[in-house]
N, C-alpha and C positions, 0 to 999 in steps of 0.2 A: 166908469167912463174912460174911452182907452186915452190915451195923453197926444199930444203930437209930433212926440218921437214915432209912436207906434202910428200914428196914420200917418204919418209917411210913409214906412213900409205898405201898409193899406194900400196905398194910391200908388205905389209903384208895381207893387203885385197886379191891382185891378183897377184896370186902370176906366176911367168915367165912359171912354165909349166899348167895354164890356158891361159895365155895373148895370146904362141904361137899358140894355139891351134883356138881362136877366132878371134884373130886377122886377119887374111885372110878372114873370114866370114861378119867381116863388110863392108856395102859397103860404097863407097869413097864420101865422099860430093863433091858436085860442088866446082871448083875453085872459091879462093877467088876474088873479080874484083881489078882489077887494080885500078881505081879512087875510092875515099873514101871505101873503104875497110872493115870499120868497126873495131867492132872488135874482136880481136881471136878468134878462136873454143877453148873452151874447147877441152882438147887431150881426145882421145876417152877409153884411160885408165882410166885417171881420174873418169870418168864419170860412167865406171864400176865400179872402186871401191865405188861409192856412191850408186850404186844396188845392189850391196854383201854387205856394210852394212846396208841397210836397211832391204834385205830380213833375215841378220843375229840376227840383233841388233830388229828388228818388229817395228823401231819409224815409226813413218810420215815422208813422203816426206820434210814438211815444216822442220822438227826436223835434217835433215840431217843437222851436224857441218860444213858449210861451208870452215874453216880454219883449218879446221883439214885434210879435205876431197880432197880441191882444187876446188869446185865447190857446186853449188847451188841445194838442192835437186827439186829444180825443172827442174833444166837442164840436172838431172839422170832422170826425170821423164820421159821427151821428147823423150833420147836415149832410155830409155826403150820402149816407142812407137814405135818411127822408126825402132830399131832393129828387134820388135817384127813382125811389117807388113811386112821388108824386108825378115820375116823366119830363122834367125839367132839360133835361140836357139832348133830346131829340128836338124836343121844340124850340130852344135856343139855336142847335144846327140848321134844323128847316129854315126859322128867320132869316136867318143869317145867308143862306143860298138864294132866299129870294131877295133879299139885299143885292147882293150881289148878281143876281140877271136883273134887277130893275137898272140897276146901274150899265148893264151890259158888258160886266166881266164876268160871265160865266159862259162856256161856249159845249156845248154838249152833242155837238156832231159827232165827234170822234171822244170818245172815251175807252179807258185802259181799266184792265181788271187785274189781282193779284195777292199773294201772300207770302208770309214772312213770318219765321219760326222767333219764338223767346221762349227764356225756360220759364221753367214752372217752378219756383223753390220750395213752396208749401202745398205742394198738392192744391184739391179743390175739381169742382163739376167744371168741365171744360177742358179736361187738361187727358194727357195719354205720351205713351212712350213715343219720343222725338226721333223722327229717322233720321235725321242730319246731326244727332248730339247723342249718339253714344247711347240710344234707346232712355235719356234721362226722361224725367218727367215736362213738357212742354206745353203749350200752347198756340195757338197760329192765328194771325192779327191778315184780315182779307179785308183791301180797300177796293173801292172804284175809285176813277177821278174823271173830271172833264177835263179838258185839252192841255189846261192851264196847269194840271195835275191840283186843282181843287177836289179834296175828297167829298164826295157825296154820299156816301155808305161804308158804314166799317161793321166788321162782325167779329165773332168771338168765336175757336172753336179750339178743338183738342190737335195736338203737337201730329197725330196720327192721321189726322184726316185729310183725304185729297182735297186739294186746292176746288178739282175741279166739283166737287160736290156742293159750294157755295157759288158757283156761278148765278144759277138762278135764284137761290136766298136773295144774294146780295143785288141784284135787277129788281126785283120786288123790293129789294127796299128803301130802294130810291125815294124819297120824297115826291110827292107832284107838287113842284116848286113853282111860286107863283111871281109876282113881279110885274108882269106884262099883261097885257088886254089879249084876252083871248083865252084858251085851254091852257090849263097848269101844264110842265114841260115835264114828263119823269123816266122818259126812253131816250135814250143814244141812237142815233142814224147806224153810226158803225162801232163795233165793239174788238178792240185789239186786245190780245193776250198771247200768253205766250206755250211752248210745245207740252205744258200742262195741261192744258185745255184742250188739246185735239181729242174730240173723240167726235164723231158725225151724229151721234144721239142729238149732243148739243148744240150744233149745229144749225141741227132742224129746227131745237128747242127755242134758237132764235131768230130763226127767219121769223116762223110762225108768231114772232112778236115784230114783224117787219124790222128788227136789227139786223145787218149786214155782218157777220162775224171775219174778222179779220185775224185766225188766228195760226201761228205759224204748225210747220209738219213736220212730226217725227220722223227720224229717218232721213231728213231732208240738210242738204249743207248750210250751215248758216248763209247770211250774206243775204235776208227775204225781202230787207229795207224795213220791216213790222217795227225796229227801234229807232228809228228817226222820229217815231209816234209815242210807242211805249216807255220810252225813257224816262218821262215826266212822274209816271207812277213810282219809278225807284227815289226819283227824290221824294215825293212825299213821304215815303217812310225813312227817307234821313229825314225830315222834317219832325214825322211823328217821334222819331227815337232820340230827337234833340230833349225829351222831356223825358228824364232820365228814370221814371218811373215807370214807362211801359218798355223799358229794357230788358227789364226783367217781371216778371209777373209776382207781383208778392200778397195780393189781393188772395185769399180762399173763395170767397165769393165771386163769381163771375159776374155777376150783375154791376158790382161795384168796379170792377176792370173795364168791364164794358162802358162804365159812367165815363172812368177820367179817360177812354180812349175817344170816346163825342166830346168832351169837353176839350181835347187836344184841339180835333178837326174844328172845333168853335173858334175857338182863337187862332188858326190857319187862317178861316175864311175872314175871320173880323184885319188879320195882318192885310191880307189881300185886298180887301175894303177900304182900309187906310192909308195905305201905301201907292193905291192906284188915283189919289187927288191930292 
């Protein structure tokens, strides 16, 4: 049983309106047996707060403080798997966004699209020679956001790939976020981005989903006014790279990358939640 030194740290890593929110989301382990038993699970809080400090703090799994934490960073490691496979951490974001338009801060007229290179230090699926790093090994972290630069969609892909190749991934992956009486909301009126995205393919690719694409032109002088809008999306990714773990990409596994980058966006939207009463 962890002491109450150690739930303190607990409670300040995770804090009660995350816990309530995920905690329904995990699924239940098999009962313990009856005969030899074993021994305890680790509580499945604990085991959180050793994946909010790592994703916050950037150490190693092995680096997680045991006695500070309650548990072993490799037995955060594991829940980080299992949670992951179970699909915990998309549907903790989706909540979370319909939180947030029932409340009526989400606003998704005008939404921004975009990406942002980190390296890669251990290789892994996802990753390719980075053109802005010296052909190193990378990876490219592509957000949407609504107005407020709430992200709505984050994806995962390799250091080499165009930006504009997950425009429409990242459109389809929008949630259809619920909240309100009427049709779930999962398209933007208008979609800003920047001279990455010029090509007229895409263009077309979004009218014909009735989005308005608003994005600037190569060849064209700065000065379009497109960043009185777009701006919002650069701070989210100071946001998202305030968690010193998607700084750098140390995960082999994408899938696992891909977890602590929705569980970032989780705790975005829960800040924005809180902060706005």
């Amino acid at each position: 049983m962890p002491s109450g030194r150690v739930w303190r740290v607990v409670d300040e890593l995770v804090s009660d309106d995350l816990w309530e929110r995920i905690a329904p989301l995990i699924p239940a382990r098999p009962p313990r047996r009856h005969r030899f038993p074993g021994r305890k699970p680790v509580e499945d809080r604990v085991a959180l707060a050793g994946i909010v400090y790592v994703l916050r703090k950037g150490v190693t799994w092995a680096d997680v403080p045991a006695e500070r934490i309650g548990c072993s960073g490799v037995t955060c490691w594991r829940r980080l798997r299992d949670w992951t496979e179970a699909g915990v951490w998309p549907r903790l974001h989706e909540a979370l966004l319909a939180e947030l338009r029932r409340a009526g801060l989400l606003d998704m007229d005008d939404c921004s699209i975009d990406g942002s290179h980190v390296r890669a230090l251990k290789g892994g699926s996802h990753t390719g020679p980075s053109p802005v790093d010296r052909g190193r090994p990378g990876s490219k972290h592509h957000v949407i956001v609504d107005r407020h630069g709430t992200p709505l969609a984050v994806s995962l892909t390799g250091g080499n790939r165009h930006d504009v190749t997950q425009l429409m991934p990242l459109l389809d992956a929008v949630p259809r976020i619920r909240g309100r009486r009427g049709r779930p909301r999962h398209r933007p009126k208008r979609l800003f981005a920047d001279r990455g995205y010029d090509f007229d393919k895409y263009r077309r690719l979004i009218r014909k989903r009735g989005i308005t694409p608003k994005i600037a032109r190569r060849g064209t002088p700065h000065g379009s006014g497109l960043g009185k809008t777009r701006w919002v999306i650069e701070r989210t990714f100071a946001w998202l790279h305030q968690f010193k773990r998607l700084r750098i990409r140390y995960e082999i596994r994408a899938d696992l990358h891909q977890a602590l980058l929705e569980l970032a966006c989780s705790i975005i939207c829960l800040r924005r939640l809180c902060t706005a009463f």
